[in-house]
Every structure is written in structure tokens, then in C-alpha cells.
Steps between C-alpha positions, in 0.01 A plus 500: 500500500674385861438134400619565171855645647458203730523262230752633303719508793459128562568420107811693538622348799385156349723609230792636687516123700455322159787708418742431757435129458588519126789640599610227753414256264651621228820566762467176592529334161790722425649376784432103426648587150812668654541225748428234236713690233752465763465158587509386141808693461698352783309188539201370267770556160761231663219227494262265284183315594283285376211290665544266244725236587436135631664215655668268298784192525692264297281195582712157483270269278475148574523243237545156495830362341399155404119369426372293746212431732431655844527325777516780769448896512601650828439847485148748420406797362606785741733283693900628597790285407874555518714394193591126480133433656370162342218661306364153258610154525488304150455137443884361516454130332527617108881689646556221699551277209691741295747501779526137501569476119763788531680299775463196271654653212804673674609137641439354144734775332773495818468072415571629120812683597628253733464260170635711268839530751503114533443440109836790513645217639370227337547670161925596561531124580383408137726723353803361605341115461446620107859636527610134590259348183728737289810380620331164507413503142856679348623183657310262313535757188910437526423118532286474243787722295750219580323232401420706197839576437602069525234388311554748187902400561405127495271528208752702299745248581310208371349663206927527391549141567197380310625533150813251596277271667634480818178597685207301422137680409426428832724669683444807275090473540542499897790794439207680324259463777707609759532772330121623442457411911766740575391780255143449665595509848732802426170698363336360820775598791503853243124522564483376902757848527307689332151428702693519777622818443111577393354331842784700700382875324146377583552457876723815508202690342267372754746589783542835353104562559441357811826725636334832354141369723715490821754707446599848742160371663442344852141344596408785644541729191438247207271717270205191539512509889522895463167497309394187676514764852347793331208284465481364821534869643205602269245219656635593863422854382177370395448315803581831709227756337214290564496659840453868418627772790464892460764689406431816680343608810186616465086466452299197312288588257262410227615169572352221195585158554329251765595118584463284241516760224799404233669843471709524169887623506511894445101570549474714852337383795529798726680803570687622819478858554837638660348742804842619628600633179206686324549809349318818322409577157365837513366655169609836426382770278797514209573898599506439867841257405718803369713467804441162612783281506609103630601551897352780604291490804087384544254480727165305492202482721255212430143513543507172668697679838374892364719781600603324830761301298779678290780222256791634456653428152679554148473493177598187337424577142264622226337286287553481114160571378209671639197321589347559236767384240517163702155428469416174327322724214701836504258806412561581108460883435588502127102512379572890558184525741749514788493715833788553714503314853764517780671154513633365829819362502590161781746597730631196769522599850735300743365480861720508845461094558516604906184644426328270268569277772325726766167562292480280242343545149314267224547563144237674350410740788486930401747713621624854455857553426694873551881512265760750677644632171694743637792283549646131473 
């Protein structure tokens, strides 16, 4: 009976410690709720996470603007260059020779104009000699009128005296021809006025059209030396982007062309990734972006540093679609065998450049991002 009561009493003090640790416990958890309720409250409510979120950048692609061979490639995979760095080198001879048949046609069309101004000249000095032809021939026209004018009197003359015979056939015949050789050189000297006139339009006409190619211009802005230099600044153009330079600061990568290789205008041949100016795109849960708006304040921790590195920085933006929408085959849920699942929405993160500077980041790496929503 003694080590029964013996027993008991241990059960019941086993009990009466199992007890008191319930109790703590259970104090305890009401007191991590409390303080957790609390937190939340004045705290944990004014802010979204998410783990999901990686580097990205707006890499500068790197194309070739004309199609030519490679003569030289001075830069590698990996490799840091500063913008205006000589990146490729093309093979010059096939621009070289456009240049030289630009430059040949600008001083053929500036010899055109310089013509045409001279043939201005050469032109107005015609007119007025066809002006003298006119007055030329209405000279000879008034001649030939006189002698028109005699011979018809003399023949008229002779033609009354005929009947009482005191002009002989003779006289009258010769009267007669006289006559016809002044009619005919009247239609003649009539005629030489009237080409002259003609010939005189003509060179007015052509004076007319060579003034309208020269005229309100200069050789400098003659429409054919005009066109003549927009071609010549194309081939220099041409000339300059067969050597290729980056256009940002920043990374080589995935870099595809060696010497020797003819690249093609507009295929790419690498990409330079811009370091100094990465930023965030951290995917969000769609209810956690109630209160989330552009400007207000974020901070991200990258794996690549851990918690030993905090960015400070904003939001730029949210994105138009969700992942999931911008997918190259968007998810079609109109079978009606469709379950619900929480899309994630992009939002960009701007970084303090100070610090992106400090401890720099590659695009691609993870990284957590925390919103302050409780205020711009």
C-alpha cells in the first residue's frame, strides 16, 4: 500500500510539473501572438516582401550597321569597356570607294552648276543677237517693199503705154520680170522676219529654262550639289560604322563574331551589360500590391553579399501584364477545367547608384525585396 501512495504521489507531481509547463508554454505563445499581433499592427502591415525578385538591366545590343568583313575584334566575353571603346574593326576598302564616287559626283554636279551659270550667260547674249536678226530682217523686209513698190509702179506704167506703142514688148517683158523678183523677194524678206522672230522665241525659251536651273541658287545650295553632298555624307557615314564602339559602360557578353567572320548589317554580335545601372524586378503576389504605388521606398538584400549588404531604392513602375500573361504561350483557362492560382505581378526597383557602385551586382542574381507602403 506505501509504494502504492508512493507512486501516486510521483504521477501527481509528474503531473503538477507537466502542468506548469503547459502553462508557460501556452503563456508564452500568447505572448509571441500579442507581441507579433503588435508588431504587425505597428510594423509588419506598413510592408511587402517577396523573395522573388532578380537582377535585371537594359542591355545595349550591338549590331553592325553596314555588312562587311572583320578585320579586328578587340574586346572578350567578360571584359569592361567604357562607351566610345573601339569594340570591332570592319574591312574599310568597299566604303572607301563609295566615298570616292560621292566626292566624284559632288564636283561633277558643282561643274554642272557652274555651266548652267555660264550657258546664263551665254544664252542672254543670243537673245539680243536674234533681236538684231529681227531688226536685221524688217530691214531687208522694207527694202524688198520698195523695190516691190517700183517695180509694180514701172510695170503699171508700161503696161499703159503699150497699147500706143511707145514702149516696145521688150521693155514691157523686163517691166514684168522685175516685177515677179520683187513680189518674190518681198515673200522672202516677209519670211527671214518671221524665222527670225521664230529663232529669237526659241533662244528666249531656252534662256527661260536654264534661268529657272540657276535661279535663287548658289553652288553651294543647287538642288544637284545638295543631293550630290547627301551622298557623299552617306558613304563617309558608311565609312565611319565600320569601326563599331559601345555605347554604354558596361560588361561584354555572349559575344558572336571572330576575325574574318562577314557580320551582316542589323544581325547582333554581342551585348554590353550596363553594371552601374541595374535594377530590380521583384514579383509580387497581386493582393500584396493594394497599397503599392511608383516612389515609394525599397530595400533589397542579395544573396550574392547576404544580409551584410542592404540597396536602398524605389519603385520605378509596375509592369502591364503579369508574368504569366507575357508569356510567349499565355495559359488559356476557357476549357472550364480551371483552378485558381495567385499571379505575380513585375514591379521595377531603382537602386542608389552610390551603392551599386560599392557592391556591385550581375543581372540574373536572387534577391529579396521589402516595399514601405505606408507612405510615398
Amino acid at each position: 500500500m506505501e509504494a502504492l501512495s508512493d507512486e501516486a504521489a510521483i504521477r501527481a507531481r509528474r503531473n503538477e510539473v507537466r502542468r506548469k509547463w503547459y502553462t508557460r508554454f501556452a503563456i508564452a505563445l500568447g505572448v509571441a501572438a500579442v507581441a507579433w499581433g503588435l508588431w504587425y499592427l505597428l510594423i509588419g502591415r506598413n510592408y511587402v516582401a517577396t523573395d522573388n525578385a532578380y537582377v535585371n538591366a537594359e542591355m545595349a545590343q550591338i549590331t553592325p550597321l553596314i555588312s562587311a568583313p572583320v578585320i579586328e575584334v578587340k574586346v572578350k566575353d567578360t571584359q569592361t569597356v567604357r562607351r566610345g571603346d573601339v569594340l570591332v574593326r570592319l574591312d574599310q576598302s568597299t566604303p572607301l570607294i563609295h566615298v570616292a564616287e560621292a566626292q566624284a559626283e559632288l564636283a561633277a554636279a558643282r561643274r554642272r552648276f557652274r555651266q548652267s551659270v555660264a550657258t546664263n550667260s551665254a544664252l542672254s547674249a543670243l537673245v539680243e543677237a536674234r533681236t538684231a536678226d529681227i531688226a536685221q530682217a524688217k530691214a531687208q523686209l522694207g527694202a524688198a517693199q520698195a523695190d516691190f513698190d517700183k517695180a509694180r509702179v514701172d510695170l503699171a506704167r508700161r503696161e499703159a503705154l503699150a497699147e500706143s506703142g511707145a514702149v516696145s514688148g521688150q521693155e514691157l517683158t523686163d517691166a514684168s520680170k522685175e516685177f515677179a523678183r520683187a513680189r518674190a523677194a518681198l515673200a522672202t524678206a516677209r519670211a527671214g522676219v518671221v524665222q527670225a522672230q521664230s529663232t529669237r522665241s526659241s533662244a528666249q525659251g531656252e534662256l527661260a529654262a536654264n534661268e529657272a536651273l540657276v535661279r535663287g541658287s548658289t553652288e553651294d545650295t543647287d538642288p544637284g550639289v545638295l543631293a550630290a553632298k547627301a551622298k557623299l555624307d552617306a558613304a563617309r557615314l558608311e565609312l565611319k560604322n565600320t569601326v563599331i564602339r559601345a555605347p554604354v559602360d558596361g560588361v561584354v557578353t555572349r559575344r558572336q563574331v571572330q576575325v574574318g567572320q562577314r557580320v551582316e548589317q542589323g544581325r547582333p554580335v554581342m551585348m554590353i551589360v550596363p553594371v552601374d545601372s541595374v535594377f530590380v524586378d521583384a514579383n509580387f503576389k497581386e493582393r500584396q500590391l493594394r497599397g503599392v504605388k511608383v516612389g515609394m521606398p525599397a530595400t533589397v538584400t542579395a544573396d550574392i553579399y547576404g544580409g551584410s549588404v542592404t540597396y536602398h531604392g524605389k519603385v520605378a513602375g509596375l509592369s502591364g501584364g503579369t508574368g504569366a500573361s507575357m508569356s510567349l504561350i499565355p495559359a488559356q483557362n476557357a476549357t472550364g477545367n480551371w483552378i485558381k492560382v495567385v499571379q505575380r505581378l513585375p514591379v521595377r526597383i531603382e537602386l542608389d547608384p552610390k551603392e551599386l557602385a560599392e557592391h556591385p551586382l550581375r543581372v540574373g542574381l536572387s534577391t529579396e525585396v521589402e516595399i514601405d507602403i505606408s507612405g510615398d
